[in-house]
C-alpha positions in Angstrom: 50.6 30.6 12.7 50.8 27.7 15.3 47.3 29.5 17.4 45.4 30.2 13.8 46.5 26.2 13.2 44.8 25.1 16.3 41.9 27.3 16.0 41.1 25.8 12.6 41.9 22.5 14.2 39.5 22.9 17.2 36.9 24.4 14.8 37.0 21.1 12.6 36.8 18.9 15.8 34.2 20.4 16.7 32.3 20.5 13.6 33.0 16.8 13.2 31.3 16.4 16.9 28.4 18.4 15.5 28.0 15.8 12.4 28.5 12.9 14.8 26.1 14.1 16.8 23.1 14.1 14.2 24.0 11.1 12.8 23.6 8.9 16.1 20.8 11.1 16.6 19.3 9.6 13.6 20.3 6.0 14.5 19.1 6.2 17.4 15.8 7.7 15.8 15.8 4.6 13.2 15.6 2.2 16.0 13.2 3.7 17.4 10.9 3.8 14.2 11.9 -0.5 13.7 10.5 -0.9 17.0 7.4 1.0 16.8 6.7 -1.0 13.7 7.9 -4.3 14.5 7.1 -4.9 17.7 3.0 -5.5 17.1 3.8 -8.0 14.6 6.0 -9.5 17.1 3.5 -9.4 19.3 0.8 -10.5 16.8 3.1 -13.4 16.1 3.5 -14.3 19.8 -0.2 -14.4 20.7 -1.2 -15.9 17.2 0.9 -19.0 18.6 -0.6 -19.5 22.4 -3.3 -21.7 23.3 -6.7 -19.6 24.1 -6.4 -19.7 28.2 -2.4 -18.3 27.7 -3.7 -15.8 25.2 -5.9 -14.4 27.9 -3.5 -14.9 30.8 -3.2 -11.3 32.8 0.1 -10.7 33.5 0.5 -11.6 30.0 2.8 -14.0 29.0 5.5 -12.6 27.0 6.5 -16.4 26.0 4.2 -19.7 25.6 5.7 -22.1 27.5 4.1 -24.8 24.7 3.7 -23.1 21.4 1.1 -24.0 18.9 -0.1 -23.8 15.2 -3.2 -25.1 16.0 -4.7 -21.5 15.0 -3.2 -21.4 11.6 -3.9 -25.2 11.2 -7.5 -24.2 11.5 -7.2 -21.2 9.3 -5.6 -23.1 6.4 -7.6 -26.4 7.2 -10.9 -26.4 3.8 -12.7 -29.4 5.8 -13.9 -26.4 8.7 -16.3 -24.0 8.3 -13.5 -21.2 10.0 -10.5 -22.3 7.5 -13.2 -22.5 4.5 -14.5 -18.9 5.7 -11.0 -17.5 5.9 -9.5 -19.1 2.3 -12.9 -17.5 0.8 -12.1 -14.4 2.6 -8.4 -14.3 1.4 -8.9 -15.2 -2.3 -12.0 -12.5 -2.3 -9.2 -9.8 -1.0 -6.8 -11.3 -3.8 -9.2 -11.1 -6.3 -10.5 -7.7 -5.8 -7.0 -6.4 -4.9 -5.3 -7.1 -8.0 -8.6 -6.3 -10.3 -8.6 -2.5 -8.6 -4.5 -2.8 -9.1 -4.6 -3.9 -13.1 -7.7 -1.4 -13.6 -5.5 1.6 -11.8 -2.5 0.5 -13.8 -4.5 0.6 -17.1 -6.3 3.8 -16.5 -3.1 5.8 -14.9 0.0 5.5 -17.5 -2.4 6.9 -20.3 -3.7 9.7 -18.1 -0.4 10.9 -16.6 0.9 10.4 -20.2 -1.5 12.9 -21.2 -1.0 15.1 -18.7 2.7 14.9 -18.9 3.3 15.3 -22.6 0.1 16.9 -24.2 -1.0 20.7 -23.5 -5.1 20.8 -23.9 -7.5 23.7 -22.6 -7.8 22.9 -18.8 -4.8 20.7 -18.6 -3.6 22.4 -15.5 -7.2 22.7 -13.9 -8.0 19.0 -14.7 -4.8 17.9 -12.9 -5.4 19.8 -10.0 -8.9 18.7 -9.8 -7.7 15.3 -9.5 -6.8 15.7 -6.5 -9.6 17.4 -5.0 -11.1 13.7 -4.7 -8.0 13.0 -1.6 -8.9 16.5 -0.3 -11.8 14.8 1.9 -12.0 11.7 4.4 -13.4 8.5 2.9 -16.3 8.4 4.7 -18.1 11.4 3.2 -18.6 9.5 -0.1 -19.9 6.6 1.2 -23.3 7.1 1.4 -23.4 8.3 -2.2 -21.5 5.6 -3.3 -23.8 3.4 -1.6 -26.8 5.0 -3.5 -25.0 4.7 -6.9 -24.0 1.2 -6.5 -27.5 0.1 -5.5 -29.2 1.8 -8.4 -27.0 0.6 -10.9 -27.1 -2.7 -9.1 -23.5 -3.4 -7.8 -24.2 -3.6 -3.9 -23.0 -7.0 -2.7 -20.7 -7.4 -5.6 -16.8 -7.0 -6.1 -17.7 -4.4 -8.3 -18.6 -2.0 -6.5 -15.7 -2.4 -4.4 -13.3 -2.1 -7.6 -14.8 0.7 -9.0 -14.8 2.6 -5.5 -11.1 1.6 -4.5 -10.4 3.1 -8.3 -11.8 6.4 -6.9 -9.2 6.7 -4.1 -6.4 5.2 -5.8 -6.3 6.9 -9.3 -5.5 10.7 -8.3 -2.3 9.6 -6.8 -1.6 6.7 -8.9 -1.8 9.9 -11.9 0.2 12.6 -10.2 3.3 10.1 -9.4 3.3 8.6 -12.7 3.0 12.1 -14.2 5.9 13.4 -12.2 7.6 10.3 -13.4 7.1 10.9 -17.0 8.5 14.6 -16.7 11.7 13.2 -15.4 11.9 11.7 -19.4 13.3 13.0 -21.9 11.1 14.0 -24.7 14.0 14.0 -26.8 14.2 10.1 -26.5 10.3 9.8 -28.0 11.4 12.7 -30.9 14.0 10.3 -31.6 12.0 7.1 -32.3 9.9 9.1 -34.1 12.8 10.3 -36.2 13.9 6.9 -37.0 10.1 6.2 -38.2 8.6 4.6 -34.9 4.6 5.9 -34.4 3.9 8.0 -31.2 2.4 4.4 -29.8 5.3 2.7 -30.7 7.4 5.5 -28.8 5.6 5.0 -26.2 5.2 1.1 -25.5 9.2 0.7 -26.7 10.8 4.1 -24.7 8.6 5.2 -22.3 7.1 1.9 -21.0 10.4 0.3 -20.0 11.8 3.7 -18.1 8.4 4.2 -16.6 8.6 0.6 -15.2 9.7 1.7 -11.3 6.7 4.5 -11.7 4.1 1.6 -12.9 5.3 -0.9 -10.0 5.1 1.9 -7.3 2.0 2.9 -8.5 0.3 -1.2 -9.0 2.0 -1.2 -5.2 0.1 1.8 -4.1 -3.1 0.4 -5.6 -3.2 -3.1 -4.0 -2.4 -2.0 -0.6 -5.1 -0.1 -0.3 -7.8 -2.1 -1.8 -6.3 -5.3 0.3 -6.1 -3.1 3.6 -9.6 -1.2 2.7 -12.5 -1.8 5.4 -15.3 1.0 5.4 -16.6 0.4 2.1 -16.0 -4.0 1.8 -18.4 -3.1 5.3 -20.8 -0.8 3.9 -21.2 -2.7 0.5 -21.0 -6.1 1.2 -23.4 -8.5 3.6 -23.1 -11.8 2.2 -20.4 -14.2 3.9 -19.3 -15.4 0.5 -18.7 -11.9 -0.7 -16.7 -10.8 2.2 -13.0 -9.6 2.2 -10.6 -10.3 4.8 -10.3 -6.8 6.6 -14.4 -7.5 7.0 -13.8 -11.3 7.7 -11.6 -11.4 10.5 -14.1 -9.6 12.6 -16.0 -13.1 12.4 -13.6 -14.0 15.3 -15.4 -11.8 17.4 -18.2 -12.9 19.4 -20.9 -11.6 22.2 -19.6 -13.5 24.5 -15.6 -14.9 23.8 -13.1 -13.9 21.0 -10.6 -15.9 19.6 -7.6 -14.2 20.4 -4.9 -16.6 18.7 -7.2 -17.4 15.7 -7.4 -13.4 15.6 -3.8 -12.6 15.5 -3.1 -15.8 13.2 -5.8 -14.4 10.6 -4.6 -10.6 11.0 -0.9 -12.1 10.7 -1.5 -14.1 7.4 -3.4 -11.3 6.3 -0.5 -8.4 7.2 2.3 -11.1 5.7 1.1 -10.6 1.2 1.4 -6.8 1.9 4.9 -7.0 3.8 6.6 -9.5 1.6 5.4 -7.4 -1.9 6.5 -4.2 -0.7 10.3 -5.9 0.7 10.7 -7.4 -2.8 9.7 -3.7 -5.0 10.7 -1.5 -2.2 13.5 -0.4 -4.2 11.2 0.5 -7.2 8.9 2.0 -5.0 11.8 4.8 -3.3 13.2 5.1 -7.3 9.7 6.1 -8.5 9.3 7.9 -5.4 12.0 10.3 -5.8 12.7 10.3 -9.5 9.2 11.7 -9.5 9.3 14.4 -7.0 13.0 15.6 -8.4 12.8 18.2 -11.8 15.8 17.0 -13.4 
């Protein structure tokens, strides 16, 4: 009895080594992904704050010995022509950002609805098929794009940047919301409807409210990409005024100096709407996430 005792025991020692083992292994791992993540915007942040000659000092400096804010003084300053470029560049992100986010939004929830709840001739095909759009690189669409957007008149305009950011950002935006609604009971709708509510009313008083972790994921997913987009805001748009920031910042580039600290200060700004938004709705974002992709 005593040997099959410390058999069992060894065996439980060992499996508990085993567990141990993965789980530092995944520590470990974890700090590994921080610091591949966070060390450029440290980085960013350091260089954002040296003067131009430490900025370009070789070995670099890991440390200014006299910080400054002098680049994001200029940045935020309206009485120069860089900070009055770079607040027009900023509110022309902003704008066109949450315009492709609302429009996504507004287009999505009825569509996955649709999808989710209704059963139509094609339903499964037409689902599928929107999708096909994220099937191919960016890039191939653009010169049609181009050609659409000049015949109807768009090019150097927001919207044309709108409705082309809608193009990438709908097929997903629709298949996690539509996994999301799945994950509701139908039965909560049949009984609003019981008690005399319309199929709207349903909706916008049962659905809405559960669906609210979907939506915010989904208005997340949206704005990052229209805020971080580059290819098309390039492509589309030649006039200064009309300019986003992912196409302003190159402005600090120049044939024959670049602005190193005004660079990292203006891609550091730029980097900081997208970080805050997704650490304040992170949590709705890995709910939606997973309530979506799980068949209760």
């Amino acid at each position: 009895m005593s040997t099959i005792a410390e058999t069992a025991s060894r065996g439980q020692a060992r499996h508990r080594m085993r567990i141990d083992g993965w789980r530092w292994g995944g520590r470990i791992f974890l700090v590994f992904m921080l610091l591949y993540t966070a060390l450029p915007m440290i980085w960013m942040l350091i260089t954002s704050i040296k003067s131009g000659f430490a900025a370009m000092q070789f070995p670099p400096q890991w440390w200014p010995d006299q910080p400054t804010l002098a680049s994001y003084q200029k940045l935020l300053d309206p009485q120069n022509s860089v900070g009055q470029d770079f607040l027009r560049f900023f509110w022309n992100s902003l704008f066109v950002s949450t315009a492709t986010t609302i429009l996504s939004v507004i287009v999505a929830v009825p569509a996955a609805y649709a999808f989710s709840r209704f059963t139509f001739p094609g339903r499964n095909f037409l689902f599928f098929a929107v999708l096909l759009r994220n099937m191919f690189p960016a890039v191939i669409f653009l010169v049609p794009l181009f050609i659409l957007m000049r015949a109807i008149g768009l090019v150097n305009t927001h919207g044309s940047l709108v409705l082309t950011y809608l193009t990438f950002g709908l097929p997903l935006a629709i298949w996690l919301l539509k996994g999301f609604y799945d994950n509701i009971p139908v039965q909560l709708e049949q009984a609003a409807r019981i008690d005399g509510a319309t199929r709207l009313q349903a909706f916008l008083l049962i659905v809405m409210p559960l669906s609210a972790p979907g939506i915010i994921a989904t208005a997340i997913y949206s704005f990052i990409g229209a805020w971080n987009e580059y290819i098309y805001a390039y492509t589309f748009l030649s006039k200064n005024e009309q300019l986003t920031l992912p196409v302003g910042i190159q402005r600090f580039f120049s044939e024959n100096t670049t602005d190193f600290p005004g660079l990292m200060a203006a891609s550091f700004m730029m980097s900081v709407p997208v970080v805050v938004l997704f650490l304040v709705l992170q949590r709705y974002f890995v709910r939606a996430l997973t309530e979506g992709a799980v068949k209760h």
